[in-house]
N, C-alpha and C positions, 0 to 999 in steps of 0.2 A: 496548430500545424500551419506550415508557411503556404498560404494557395499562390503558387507562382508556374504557370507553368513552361517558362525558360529554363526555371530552378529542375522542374522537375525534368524536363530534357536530356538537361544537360548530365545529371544521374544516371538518368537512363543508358545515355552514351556512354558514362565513365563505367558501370556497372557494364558494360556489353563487352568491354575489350575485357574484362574479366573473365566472363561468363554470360552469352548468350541468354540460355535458363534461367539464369538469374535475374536478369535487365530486364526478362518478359515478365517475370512471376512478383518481382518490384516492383515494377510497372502496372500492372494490373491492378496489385493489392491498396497501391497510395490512391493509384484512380477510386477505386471502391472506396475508399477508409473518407476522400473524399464526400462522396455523395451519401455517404453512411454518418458522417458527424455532422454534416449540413442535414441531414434530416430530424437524425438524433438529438440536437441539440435546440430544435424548435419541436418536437413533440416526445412530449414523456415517454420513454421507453426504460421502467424504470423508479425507483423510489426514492426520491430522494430524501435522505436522511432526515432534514430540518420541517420534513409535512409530516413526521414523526414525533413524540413527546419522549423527552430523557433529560437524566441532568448527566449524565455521565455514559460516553459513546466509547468501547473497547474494539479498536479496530484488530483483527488479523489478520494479515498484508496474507493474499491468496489461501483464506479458509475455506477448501469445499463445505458442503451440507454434510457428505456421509462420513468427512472425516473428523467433525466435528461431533456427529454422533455416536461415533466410533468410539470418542475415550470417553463418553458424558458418562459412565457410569464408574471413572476413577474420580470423578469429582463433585462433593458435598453440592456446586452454586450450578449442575448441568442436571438436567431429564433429558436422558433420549428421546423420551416422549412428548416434549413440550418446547424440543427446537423447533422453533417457526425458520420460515422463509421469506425473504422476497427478492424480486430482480433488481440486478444493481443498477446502477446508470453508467458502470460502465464497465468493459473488459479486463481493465489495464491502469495501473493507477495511477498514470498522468490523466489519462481519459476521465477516471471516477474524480478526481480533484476539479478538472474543469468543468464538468457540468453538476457537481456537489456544492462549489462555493463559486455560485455565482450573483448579481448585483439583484436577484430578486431575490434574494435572502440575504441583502446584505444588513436589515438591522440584526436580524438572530446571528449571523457570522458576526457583527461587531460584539454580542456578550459572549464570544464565545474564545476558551483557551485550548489552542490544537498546539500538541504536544507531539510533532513527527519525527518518528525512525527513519522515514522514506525521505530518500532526496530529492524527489520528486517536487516536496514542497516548497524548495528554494529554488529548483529549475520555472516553477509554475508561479508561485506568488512573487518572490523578487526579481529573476530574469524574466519573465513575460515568454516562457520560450512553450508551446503548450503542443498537446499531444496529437499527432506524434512529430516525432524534428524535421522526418524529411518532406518533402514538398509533394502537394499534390497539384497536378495539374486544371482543376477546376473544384469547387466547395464556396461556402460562405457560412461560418460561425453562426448562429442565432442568437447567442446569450453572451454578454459581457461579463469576464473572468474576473475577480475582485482581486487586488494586490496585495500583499503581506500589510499594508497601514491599514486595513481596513477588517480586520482582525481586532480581537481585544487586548489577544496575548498570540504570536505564531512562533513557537521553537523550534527549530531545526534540531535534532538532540544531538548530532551526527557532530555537531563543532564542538560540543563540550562532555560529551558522553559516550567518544569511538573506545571501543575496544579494540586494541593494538595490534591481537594474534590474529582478528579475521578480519576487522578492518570494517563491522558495522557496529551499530546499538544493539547492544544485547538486550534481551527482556525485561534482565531485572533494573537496568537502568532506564528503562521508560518505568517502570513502576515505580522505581524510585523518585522518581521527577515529577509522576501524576502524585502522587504522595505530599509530596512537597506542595505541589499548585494545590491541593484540594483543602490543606491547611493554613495555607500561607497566603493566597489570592482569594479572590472575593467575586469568582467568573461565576455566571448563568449556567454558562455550559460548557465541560469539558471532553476533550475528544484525547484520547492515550492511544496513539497510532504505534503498534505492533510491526515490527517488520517481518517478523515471522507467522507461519510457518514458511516461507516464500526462502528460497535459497540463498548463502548455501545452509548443507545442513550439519550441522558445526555440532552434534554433542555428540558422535563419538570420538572425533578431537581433541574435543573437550576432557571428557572422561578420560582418554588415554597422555595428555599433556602433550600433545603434539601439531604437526599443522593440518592442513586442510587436504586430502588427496585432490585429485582431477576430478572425480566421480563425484563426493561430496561438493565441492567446488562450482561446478556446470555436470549436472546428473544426466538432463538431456543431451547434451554434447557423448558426455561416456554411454548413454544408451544408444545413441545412435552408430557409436564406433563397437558396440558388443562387448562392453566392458563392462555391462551390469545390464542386470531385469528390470522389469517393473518392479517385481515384488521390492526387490532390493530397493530402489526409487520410493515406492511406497512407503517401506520398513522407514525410510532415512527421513521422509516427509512429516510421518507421524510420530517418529519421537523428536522432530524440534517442535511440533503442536505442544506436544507435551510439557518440553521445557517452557515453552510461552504461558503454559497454563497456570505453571507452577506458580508461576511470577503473576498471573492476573489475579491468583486464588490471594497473594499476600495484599494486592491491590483493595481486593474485598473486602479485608479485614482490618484496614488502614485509612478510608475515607468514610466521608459522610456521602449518603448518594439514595436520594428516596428511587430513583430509575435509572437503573442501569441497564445497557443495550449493550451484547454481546453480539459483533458482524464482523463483515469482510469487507474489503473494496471492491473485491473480484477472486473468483477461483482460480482451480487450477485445473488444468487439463494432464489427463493420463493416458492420453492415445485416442480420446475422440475426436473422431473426423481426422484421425491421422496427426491430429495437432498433440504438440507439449504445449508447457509453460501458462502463459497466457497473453494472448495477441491483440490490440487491440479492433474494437470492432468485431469479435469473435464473440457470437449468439448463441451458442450451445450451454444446456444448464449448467454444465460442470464448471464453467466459467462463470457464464452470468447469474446466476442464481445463487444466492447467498446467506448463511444462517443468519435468524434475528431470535437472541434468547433475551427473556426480560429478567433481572434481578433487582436487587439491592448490596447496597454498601455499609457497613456500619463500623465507625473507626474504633477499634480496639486498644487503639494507640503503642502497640507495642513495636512498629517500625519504626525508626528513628531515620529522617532520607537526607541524605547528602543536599544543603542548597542549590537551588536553581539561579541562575543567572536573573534579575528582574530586569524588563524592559517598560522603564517610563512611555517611552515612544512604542505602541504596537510594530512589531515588526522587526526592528532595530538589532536586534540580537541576529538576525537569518544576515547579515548581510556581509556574503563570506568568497574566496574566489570561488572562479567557475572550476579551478583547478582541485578546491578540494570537493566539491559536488561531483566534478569527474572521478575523483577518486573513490567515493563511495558508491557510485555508479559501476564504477569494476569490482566493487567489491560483491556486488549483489549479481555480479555476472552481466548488466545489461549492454558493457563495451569493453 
């Protein structure tokens, strides 16, 4: 995030002939988000992945704990009983990207092939633009961010793997793509970033051939205008889990993989502490707290995956306008 505090001023002002409440509650929050990644980013708060052992890292872009162990018993590679946990390093997942891939793990980051749904990854590894955008008025980074070259393999899947009707990576095409890398590349370590279950929540669109409502689309947005419940929010949450799983389960059965790690970047909040979504710099478990299931992978061979683009140059392949990064950024709801 930019520590500028003219930058942050001068928001504050343009935010006030808006909305008062809001100039003060913005204001506060970047102040805070300030003194909170300057803290967080020089002492551990937090696990980072790579002081971990795995060959193969299955992200789910905002997996609570309970809802994680909520379907583990639709599926053969889950126990309910045998979901672990730990704290993320970070809320929000520009936040978990910047203090995940940083230059004290940059030789394990260099054998390593991350496979992203999230846009996040080309806002953060090729723009330098890091979490979160708007400015705060005093902080200081502790840890230097590594750039997409210093990667093994960094794919954006979002340039060559959108889906047209909703306008993100669906499941089955990051499966499809870790499928491919895990046969076709020769990484140490790969990471198959999931963008769901994180909104919107697209299968019963899906299932009915149609588009997106408001409420599936931005669910907190319709929660807050009384256009749906929790439970409803819930109901929508846990079956795109579902459809992600479907698609991890065929992951399973399609790679070589002696250690497989089932997690999240960050949860999701369902009303604690009055919060949705996920914020960054927001410490409550529902957020920061994150499943870690241990498996295995053993390739059956019976997926047959669509080519991935290769890139001689690490990196090379992310490097796409800010415009369509923007555009996959509205698609996930975040502008």
């Amino acid at each position: 995030m930019p520590i500028d505090f003219t930058q942050w001023a001068e928001e504050f002002r343009s935010n006030w002939t808006e909305s008062p409440k809001r100039a003060l509650l913005e204001g506060l929050y970047y102040t805070y988000l300030g003194g909170w990644l300057t803290a967080t980013s020089r002492f551990d708060i937090g696990t980072n992945i790579y002081d971990r052992r795995w060959d193969l890292l299955v992200v789910l872009d905002a997996c609570r704990v309970d809802a994680l162990r909520a379907v583990a018993p639709e599926y053969d590679f889950l126990d309910a009983s045998s979901i672990g946990t730990v704290w993320s390093v970070g809320s929000a997942s520009a936040e978990w990207m910047c203090k995940t891939f940083t230059t004290d793990y940059a030789s394990e980051i260099g054998e390593t092939c991350y496979l992203s749904a999230n846009p996040y990854a080309t806002k953060t590894f090729v723009d330098g633009v890091y979490a979160p955008p708007n400015a705060a008025p005093f902080g200081s980074p502790g840890r230097e961010v590594v750039d997409a070259a210093d990667f093994g393999d960094l794919h954006n899947l979002y340039h060559e793997r959108r889906d047209e009707r909703f306008g993100i990576v669906m499941p089955e095409d990051v499966t499809d793509a870790a499928i491919y890398a895990g046969r076709n590349w020769n990484a140490d370590r790969t990471i198959a970033h999931y963008m769901q279950p994180h909104t919107p929540y697209f299968t019963a669109a899906l299932r009915e051939n149609r588009e997106l409502t408001d409420a599936e689309y931005k669910p907190w947005s319709a929660l807050k205008r009384g256009e749906i419940d929790y439970d409803t929010a819930w109901t929508q949450y846990i079956d795109t889990l579902r459809y992600a799983l479907d698609t991890v389960e065929v992951l399973l059965a399609n790679v070589d993989a002696e250690k497989v790690i089932i997690t999240a970047d960050h949860g999701e909040a369902f009303g604690e502490w009055g919060a949705h979504n996920h914020l960054t710099g927001f410490p409550h478990p529902a957020v920061k707290k994150v499943p870690w299931v241990e498996t295995n992978a053993v390739d059956s061979g019976w997926h047959e995956p669509t080519p991935l683009a290769d890139s001689t140059d690490a990196g090379t392949d992310t490097d796409a306008s800010a415009e369509l990064v923007d555009e996959q950024l509205r698609a996930l709801g975040y502008v």
